[in-house]
N, C-alpha and C positions, 0 to 999 in steps of 0.2 A: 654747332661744333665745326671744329677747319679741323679735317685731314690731311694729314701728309703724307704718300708712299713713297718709300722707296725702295726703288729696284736695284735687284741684284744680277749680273749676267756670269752664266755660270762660262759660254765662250767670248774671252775677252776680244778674237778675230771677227768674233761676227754678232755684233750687237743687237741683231733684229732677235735673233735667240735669246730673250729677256725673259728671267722672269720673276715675281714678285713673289718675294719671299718673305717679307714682315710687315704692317704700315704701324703708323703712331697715330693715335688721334689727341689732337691739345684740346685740351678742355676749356675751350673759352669761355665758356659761362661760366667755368665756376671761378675760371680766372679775373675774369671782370667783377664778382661776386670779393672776392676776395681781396680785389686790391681796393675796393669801395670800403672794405669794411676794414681791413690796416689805417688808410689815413682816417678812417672815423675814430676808433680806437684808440691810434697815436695820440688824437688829438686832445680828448678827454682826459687818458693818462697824463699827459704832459700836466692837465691844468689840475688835476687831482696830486702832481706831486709838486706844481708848483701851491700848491693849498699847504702840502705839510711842509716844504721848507720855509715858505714865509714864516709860516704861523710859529714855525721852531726859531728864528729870532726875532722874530716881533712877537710873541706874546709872550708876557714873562712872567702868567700866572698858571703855565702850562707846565707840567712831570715833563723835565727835559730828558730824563734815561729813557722814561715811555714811551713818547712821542720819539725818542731820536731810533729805538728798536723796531717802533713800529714801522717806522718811515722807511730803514735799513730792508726790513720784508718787503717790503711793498717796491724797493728798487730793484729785489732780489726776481720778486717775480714778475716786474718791466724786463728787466734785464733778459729771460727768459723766453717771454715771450715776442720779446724782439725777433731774439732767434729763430724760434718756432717759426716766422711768419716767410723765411725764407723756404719752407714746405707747400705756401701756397703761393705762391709767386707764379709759376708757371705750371703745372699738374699737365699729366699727359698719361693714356693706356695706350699699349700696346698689342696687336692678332699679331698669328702668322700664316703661314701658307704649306703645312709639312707636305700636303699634296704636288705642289709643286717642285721638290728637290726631286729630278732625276731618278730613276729605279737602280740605274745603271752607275752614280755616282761613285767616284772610289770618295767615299768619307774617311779621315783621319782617324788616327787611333784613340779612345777612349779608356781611362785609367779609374777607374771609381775608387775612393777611399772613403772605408768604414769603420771607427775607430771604438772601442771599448776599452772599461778600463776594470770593471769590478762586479761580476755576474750579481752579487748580493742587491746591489741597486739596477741594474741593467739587465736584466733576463734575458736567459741564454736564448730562449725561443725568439724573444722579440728581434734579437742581434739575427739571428740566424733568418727570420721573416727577411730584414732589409735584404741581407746577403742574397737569399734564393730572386729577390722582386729586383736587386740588380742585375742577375747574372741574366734575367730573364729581359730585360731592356728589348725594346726592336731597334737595333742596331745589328751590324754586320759582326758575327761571333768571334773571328778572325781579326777584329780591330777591338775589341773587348776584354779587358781585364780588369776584375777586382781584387783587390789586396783587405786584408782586414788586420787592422794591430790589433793586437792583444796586449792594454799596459797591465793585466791582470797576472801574463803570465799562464793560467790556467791552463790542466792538460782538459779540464770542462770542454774548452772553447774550441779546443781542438778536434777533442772528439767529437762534438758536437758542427763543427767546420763538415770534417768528414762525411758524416750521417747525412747533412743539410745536400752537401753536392752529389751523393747519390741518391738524392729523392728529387734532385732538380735533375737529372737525366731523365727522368720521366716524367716530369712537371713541364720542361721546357718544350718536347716536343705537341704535349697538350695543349699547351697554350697559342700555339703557333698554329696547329692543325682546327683549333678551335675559335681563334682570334680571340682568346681572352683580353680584358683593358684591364683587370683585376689581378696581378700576377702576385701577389702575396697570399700566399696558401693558405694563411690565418684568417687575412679576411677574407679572403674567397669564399673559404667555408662556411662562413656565419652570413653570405646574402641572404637575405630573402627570398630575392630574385635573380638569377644567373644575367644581369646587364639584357641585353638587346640578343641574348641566343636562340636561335632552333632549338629547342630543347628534342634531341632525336632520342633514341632507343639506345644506341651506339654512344652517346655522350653523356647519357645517365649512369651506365653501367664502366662505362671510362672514369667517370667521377666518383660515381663511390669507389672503386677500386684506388683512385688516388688518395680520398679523404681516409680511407683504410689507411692505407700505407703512411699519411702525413700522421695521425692518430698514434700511430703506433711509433716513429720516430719522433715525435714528440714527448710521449711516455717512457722510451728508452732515455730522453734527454735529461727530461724532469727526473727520474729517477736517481742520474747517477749525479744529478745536483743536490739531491738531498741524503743520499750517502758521503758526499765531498764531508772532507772533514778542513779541507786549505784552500779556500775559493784563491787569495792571491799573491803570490810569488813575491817577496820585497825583495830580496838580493837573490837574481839569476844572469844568466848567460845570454847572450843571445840566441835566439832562433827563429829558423826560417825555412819553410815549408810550400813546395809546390804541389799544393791538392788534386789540381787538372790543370794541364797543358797540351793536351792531346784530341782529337775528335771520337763522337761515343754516337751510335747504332743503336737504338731502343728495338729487340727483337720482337718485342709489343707489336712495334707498327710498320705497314705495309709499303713505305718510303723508298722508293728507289735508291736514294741517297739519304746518307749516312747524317747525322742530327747534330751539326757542330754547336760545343760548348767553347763559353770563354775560357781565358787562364783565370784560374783562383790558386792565389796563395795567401800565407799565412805571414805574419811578422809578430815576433816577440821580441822590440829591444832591450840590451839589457839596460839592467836596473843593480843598481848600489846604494846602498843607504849613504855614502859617502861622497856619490858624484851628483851634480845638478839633474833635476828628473825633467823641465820644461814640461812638464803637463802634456796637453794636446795637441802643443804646438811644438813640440817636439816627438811625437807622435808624427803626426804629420811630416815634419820632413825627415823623418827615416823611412817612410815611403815612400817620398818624394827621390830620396837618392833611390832605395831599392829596385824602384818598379822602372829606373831607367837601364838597369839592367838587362830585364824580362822585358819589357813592352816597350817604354817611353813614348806614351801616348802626347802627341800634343796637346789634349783636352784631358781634365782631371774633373771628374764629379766630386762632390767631397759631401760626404752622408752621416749624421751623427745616428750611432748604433739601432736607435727605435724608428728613425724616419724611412719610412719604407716608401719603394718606388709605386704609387699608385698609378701611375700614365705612361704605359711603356713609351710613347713617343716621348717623353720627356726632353731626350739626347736632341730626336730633330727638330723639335720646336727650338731649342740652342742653338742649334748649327744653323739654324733659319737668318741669326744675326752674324755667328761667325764665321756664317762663308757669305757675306756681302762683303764685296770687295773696297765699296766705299769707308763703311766701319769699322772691318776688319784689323786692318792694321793697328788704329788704337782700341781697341775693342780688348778688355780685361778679363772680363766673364760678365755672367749674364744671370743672375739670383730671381729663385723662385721665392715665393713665397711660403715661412712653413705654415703650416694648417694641421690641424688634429682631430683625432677621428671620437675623442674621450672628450668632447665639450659639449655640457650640460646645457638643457635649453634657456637658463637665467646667465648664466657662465657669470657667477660673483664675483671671481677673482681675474676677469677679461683675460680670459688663458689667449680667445680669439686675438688679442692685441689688432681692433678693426683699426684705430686711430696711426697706428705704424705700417700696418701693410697697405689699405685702403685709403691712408691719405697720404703720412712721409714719403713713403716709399715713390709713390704714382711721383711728389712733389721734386722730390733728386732726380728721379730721370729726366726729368725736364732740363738739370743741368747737371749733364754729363755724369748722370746716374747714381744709383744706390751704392749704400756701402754692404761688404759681407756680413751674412747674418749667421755666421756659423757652418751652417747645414743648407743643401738643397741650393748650391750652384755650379753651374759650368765654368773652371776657371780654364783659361790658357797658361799652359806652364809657359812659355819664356813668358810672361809676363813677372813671373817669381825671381827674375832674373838679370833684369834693366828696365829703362826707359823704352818707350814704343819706337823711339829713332836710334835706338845704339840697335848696332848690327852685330855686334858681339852674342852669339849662343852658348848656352850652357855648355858646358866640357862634352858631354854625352850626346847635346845631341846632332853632333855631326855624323855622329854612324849610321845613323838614320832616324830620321823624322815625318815617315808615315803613320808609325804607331803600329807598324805590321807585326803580330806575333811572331819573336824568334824563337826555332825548332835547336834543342840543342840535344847533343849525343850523349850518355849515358856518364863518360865522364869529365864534358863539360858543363852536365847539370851539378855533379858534386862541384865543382870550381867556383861555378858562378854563386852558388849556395853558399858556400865559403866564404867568398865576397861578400853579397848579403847579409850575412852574421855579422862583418867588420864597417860594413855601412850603419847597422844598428846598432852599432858599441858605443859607448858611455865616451870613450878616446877619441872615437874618431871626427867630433867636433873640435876638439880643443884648437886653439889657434888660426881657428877658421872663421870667417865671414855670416856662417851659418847661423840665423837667428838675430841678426841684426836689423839694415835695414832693408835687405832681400831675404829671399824666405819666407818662411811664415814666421812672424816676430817673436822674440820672448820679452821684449818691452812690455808688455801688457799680458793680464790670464785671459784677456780679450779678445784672444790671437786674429782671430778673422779680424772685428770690427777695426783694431789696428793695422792690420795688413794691407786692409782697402782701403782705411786712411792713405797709407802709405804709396799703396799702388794709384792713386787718384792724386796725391802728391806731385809722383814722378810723370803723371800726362797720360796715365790710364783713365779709360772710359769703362761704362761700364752700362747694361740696362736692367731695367724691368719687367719681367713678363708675371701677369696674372691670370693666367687661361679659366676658364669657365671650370673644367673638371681639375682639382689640383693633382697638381702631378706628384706632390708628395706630401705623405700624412703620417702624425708621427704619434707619441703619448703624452699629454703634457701633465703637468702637475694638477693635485684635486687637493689637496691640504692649505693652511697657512703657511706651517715649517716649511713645507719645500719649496712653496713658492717666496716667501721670504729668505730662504739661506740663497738661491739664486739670486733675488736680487741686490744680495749683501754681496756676491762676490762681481757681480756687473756694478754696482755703484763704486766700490773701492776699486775698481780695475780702470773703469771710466774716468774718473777725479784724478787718479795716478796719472793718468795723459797730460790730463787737461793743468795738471801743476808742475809737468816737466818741459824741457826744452821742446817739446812736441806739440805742444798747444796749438790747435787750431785757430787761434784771436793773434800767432803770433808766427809759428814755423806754420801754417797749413796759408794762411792768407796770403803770404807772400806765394804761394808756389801752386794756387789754385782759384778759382773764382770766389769773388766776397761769399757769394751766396752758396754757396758747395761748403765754406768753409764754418757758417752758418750753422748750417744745419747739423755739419758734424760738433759743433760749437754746443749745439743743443742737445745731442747722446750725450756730450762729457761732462756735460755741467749740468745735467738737471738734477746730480743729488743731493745742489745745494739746496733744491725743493726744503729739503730736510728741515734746513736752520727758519724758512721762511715760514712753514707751518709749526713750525715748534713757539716761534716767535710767536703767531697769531693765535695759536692754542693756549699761551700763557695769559701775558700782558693785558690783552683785552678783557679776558675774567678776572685779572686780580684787580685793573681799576676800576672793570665793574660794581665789584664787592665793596670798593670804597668810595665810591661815587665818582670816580671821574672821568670825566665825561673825554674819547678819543674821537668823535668823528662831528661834523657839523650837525645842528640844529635839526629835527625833519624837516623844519620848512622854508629848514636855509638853500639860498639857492646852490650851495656849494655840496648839500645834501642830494641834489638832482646829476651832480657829476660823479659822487661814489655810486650812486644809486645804476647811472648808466655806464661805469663801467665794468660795474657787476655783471649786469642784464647781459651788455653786448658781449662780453666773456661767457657767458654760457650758453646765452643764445646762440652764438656762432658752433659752440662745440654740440647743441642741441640742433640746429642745422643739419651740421653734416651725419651727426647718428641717422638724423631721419631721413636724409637723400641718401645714403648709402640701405637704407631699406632695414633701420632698426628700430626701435622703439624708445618713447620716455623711459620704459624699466629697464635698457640698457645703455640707455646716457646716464640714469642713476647710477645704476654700478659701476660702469667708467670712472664716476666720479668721488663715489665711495671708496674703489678698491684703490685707485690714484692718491686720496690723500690717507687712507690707510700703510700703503706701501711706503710714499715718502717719510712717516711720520714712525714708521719702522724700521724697514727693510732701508730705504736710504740713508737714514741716520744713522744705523750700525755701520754702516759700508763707511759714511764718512769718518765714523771713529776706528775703525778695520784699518785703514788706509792711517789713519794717526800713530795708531800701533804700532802699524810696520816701520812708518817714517823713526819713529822713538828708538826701534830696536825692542822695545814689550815684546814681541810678536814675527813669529818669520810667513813668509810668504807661504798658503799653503792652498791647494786647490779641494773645491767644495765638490762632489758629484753629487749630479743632481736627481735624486731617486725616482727610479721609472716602476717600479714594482708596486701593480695595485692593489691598494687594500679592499678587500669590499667594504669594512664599515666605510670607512671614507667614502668611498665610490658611492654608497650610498645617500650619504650625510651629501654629497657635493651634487646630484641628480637634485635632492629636495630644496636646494639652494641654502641650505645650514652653511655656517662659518663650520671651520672645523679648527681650533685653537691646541689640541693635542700636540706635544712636545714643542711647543712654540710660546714656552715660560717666557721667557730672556725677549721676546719679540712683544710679548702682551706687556711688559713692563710701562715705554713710555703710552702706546697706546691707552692701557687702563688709567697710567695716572693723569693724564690729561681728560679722559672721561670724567672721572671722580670730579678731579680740580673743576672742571667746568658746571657742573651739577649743582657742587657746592658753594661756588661764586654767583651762581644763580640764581639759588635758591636764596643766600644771604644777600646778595644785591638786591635784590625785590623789594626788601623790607625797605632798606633806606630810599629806593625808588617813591615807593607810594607814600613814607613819612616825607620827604623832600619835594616831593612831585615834581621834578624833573625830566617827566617821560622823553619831551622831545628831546634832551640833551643824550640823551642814553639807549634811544629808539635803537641805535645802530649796534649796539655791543647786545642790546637784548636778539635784536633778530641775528646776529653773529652765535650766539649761545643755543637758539633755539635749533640755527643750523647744524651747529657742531652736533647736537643732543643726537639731532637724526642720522649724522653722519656711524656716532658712536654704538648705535643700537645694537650692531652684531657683537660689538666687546662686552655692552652691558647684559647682555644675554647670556654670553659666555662668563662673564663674571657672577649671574644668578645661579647657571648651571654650575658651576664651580662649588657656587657655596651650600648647594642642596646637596652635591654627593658630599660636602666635606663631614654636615650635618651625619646622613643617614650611615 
């Protein structure tokens, strides 16, 4: 492997004072590995589609609708995979050095945004986990502040805000006195093992005291969530609420000095059944404006409600890149990886997504970095704001741009509150620039992965860091339903890009590198997946059933070019499962849950996205439910499918199971009266595959029909 460091000096007068604060290592082995095996690939493909267009006008004893749909697939997923290959072009990981920043460093201000929208799917406890595992950050308290919207509304969230920040005045100085890495109180308390601690006399009797008290604010919470009789607000006002801004003394402990807490406040904008709502992404910048009131941190963490801070360094492993002076300046943010704490050891439905963090991800940093993934990045606010060479700053922040907490007097807090309120109103976007192409966009419900588009667009950089211990872990989905209604609303949000003047193959290539443009080419269009297995789920079983024959001879030599670009297609993907230290049973599932997904969840999205185009259908946003069931949670440990409320999703999956069974079964016969084998070899082993791919629907279709019986 070739490493590259580079140094940061924190005094620009005096260079010998260097120090190393992040390296990269390029992965050349797997880069050479990878560019051997593009032109292998390429080159077989090439002559597997020069096989089907000859053959489509020279042979004219050939089903020309068959051959020309099948052909259509088969360019669909060249086409695709072209893309993809721009992920492995040049791979690179990232260390850093938080040891090395200065003790005495004045670091910038810190603005964390935690956003919710409907406790019913979102649980209040889990919101309030993130919230206590941000405020607890190791960062300087004084350059620290978290904001939380509320699009619910809810006085839940509130009270439950409250409760949360006074059981973190006694959480936070534990954790500090104690060097906890563990600062979410939910999982704290379920260790096994308390991390790398002294377990003293003194720290047992401190932690049950705390787990008491977390117990019991917990049971207050849950409580008055299941007395709520209105989890969420549709038409309200705004509001806006400073929890803490002040420093707080735990008379508990023996501190010389007094236990500074960050600012926490609260945002509720309003909401009107009658004004545009922007989802999360309007959320987001009514934060964005708010917290430049209070804080205006330079740096923005931005945390979806369940993703809690597992590594309080999190902030300085960030700051590790955005305070080198070399990067800095184009330097956009810096995206962790999410990770989740609820993944099963089969994980059937690749909650892990190893194939996007483990390999995409590593692959864009290589050129000029990943896109936003929602949750779990350090961005730079002016980057929300221009290009990395316009000198122009936001309005705000010429009053100051340390991020220093301002102190205000009793009725310049009512003022600025005020303010606040009208920053979060419904009006006070109108005719403004807000949400276009600065900001966080409302082009897309895909607000991040567009936004990074966009900021990657205008000459924003951006990295990847994958640390050993993840610094942030969150709850993913354990069902079908939910993991299908998410990726109905990522496929129609994706495609929407990719069919507007926005397209990457057209606005993104002119204004960023081919291969950056690539790969984002490759998020927006892979739900054409959909049509290409839809294709290959039909066609091939219906002229099996009637004898005719779609692919070469077996012992044609043209049989040896499908044959290898099969192999080399999954061997490549069975490769990297196993160097990244997984197993055959989870390149299977990759590969099940992949053409499961597309053949569902893509396919609605691409009809989602038709609808809306029609006017059928208005834009509307899916929340994605965090609330665990134990059955489920059971059913998903034993690695069962779980198909529960996921009718409308089981539709084309089952009838393509069915169709296939029964083309099968009836192809057979004319097989062995015809005896044809070698012409037909390829559509049998295509059916046998499908059968195995389909096992979890046919299971789910047995169990269906036994409860429908009993």
């Amino acid at each position: 492997m070739e490493t590259v460091t580079l140094v940061s000096s924190y005094d620009k007068e005096d260079m010998a004072s260097t120090k190393v604060l992040h390296s990269c290592t390029i992965l050349t082995h797997r880069i050479i590995t990878n560019r051997l095996h593009i032109l292998f690939h390429f080159t077989v493909t090439l002559l597997l589609l020069y096989y089907r267009i000859s053959h489509f006008f020279n042979g004219n004893s050939l089903p020309a609708l068959s051959w020309a749909l099948i052909t259509i697939s088969e360019l669909i997923f060249t086409f695709i995979w072209c893309l993809t290959q721009a992920f492995r072009w040049r791979p690179l990981s990232r260390t850093v050095s938080i040891d090395e920043i200065p003790a005495n460093m004045n670091l910038e201000g810190l603005d964390v945004f935690v956003c919710t929208a409907d406790l019913r799917k979102e649980p209040t406890m889990e919101v309030m986990n993130t919230i206590i595992s941000a405020l607890a950050l190791d960062y300087p308290p004084e350059k620290l502040a978290v904001y939380l919207s509320d699009d619910g509304g809810s006085y839940i969230t509130l009270y439950a805000l409250k409760e949360a920040f006074a059981f973190s005045k006694r959480w936070l100085p534990f954790c500090m006195k104690y060097r906890i890495k563990t600062r979410c109180p939910e999982a704290f308390f379920s260790l096994a093992k308390y991390e790398e601690l002294s377990i003293t006399d003194e720290f047992s009797a401190k932690k049950d005291e705390l787990e008491m008290k977390y117990n019991l604010f917990k049971r207050n919470v849950e409580k008055i969530c299941e007395d709520a009789s209105n989890y969420v607000v549709f038409d309200r006002p705004a509001h806006a609420e400073i929890i803490h801004g002040d420093t707080y003394m735990d008379d508990n402990e023996n501190d010389e000095e007094s236990t500074k807490m960050p600012l926490l406040v609260y945002v509720s904008r309003e909401r009107r059944p009658s004004k545009p709502h922007r989802f999360k992404a309007g959320a987001l910048n009514a934060l964005l404006r708010v917290s430049e009131k209070f804080s205006n941190g330079p740096y923005l963490l931005v945390l979806d409600c369940d993703m809690y801070c597992n590594d309080p360094t999190s902030a300085r492993q960030a700051m590790c890149f955005h305070l080198d002076p070399q990067m800095s300046p184009s330097l956009a943010f810096v995206q962790f990886p999410q990770m989740f704490y609820n993944i099963s050891k089969n994980d059937i439905y690749d909650n892990q997504a190893r194939s996007a963090y483990r390999i995409k991800w590593q692959g864009m940093d290589g050129i000029r970095g990943p896109s936003l993934s929602g949750t779990s990045f350090y961005l730079k606010r002016k980057a929300l704001y221009g290009s990395p060479n316009c000198e122009d700053k936001h309005p705000s922040e010429a009053q100051r741009t340390s991020g220093e907490l301002m102190k205000f007097s009793s009725e310049e807090e009512i003022a600025i509150l005020k303010e606040a309120k009208l920053l979060a109103s419904c009006n006070y976007e109108r005719n403004t620039k807000w949400g276009e192409e600065a900001r966080f966009s409302y082009e897309s419900l895909l607000e991040s992965t567009f936004t990074g588009y966009l900021l990657h667009c205008r000459g924003w950089t951006s990295v990847y860091l994958c640390p050993t211990r993840p610094c942030f872990l969150g709850c993913t989905t354990i069902d079908m339903k939910d993991a299908l209604v998410q990726l109905v609303k990522w496929s129609s949000g994706l495609l929407q890009i990719g069919l507007s003047r926005f397209s990457p193959l057209s606005y993104g290539v002119s204004r960023m590198p081919v291969l950056q443009s690539m790969c984002y080419g490759y998020f927006i269009y892979q739900p054409l997946y959909a049509i290409a297995f839809l294709i290959y789920g039909i066609i091939p079983q219906l002229c099996f059933l009637n004898g005719i024959p779609l692919y070469p001879k077996v012992l044609s030599p043209w049989s040896v070019v499908f044959s290898t670009v099969y192999l080399s297609a999954i061997g490549q993907q069975l490769h990297e499962v196993l160097s990244d230290g997984g197993t055959t049973l989870t390149w299977w599932n990759e590969q099940r849950i992949w053409v499961i997904k597309s053949v569902s969840g893509s396919c609605f999205g691409c009809l989602d996205l038709f609808m809306k185009w029609s006017g059928i259908k208005k834009t509307t946003f899916r929340l994605t439910n965090k609330a665990v069931d134990k059955d489920k949670l059971e059913k998903y440990e034993k690695g069962e499918f779980d198909f529960q409320g996921a009718t409308m999703f089981m539709i084309p999956l089952s009838a393509l199971a069915i169709l296939n069974m029964a083309c099968f079964i009836g192809g057979l016969g004319g097989i062995i009266l015809r005896r044809n084998y070698e012409e037909m070899f390829g559509q049998i082993f295509l059916s046998l595959f499908i059968m195995a791919l389909s096992y979890p629907m046919i299971q789910g279709l047995l169990k269906r029909s036994k409860k429908e019986k009993q």
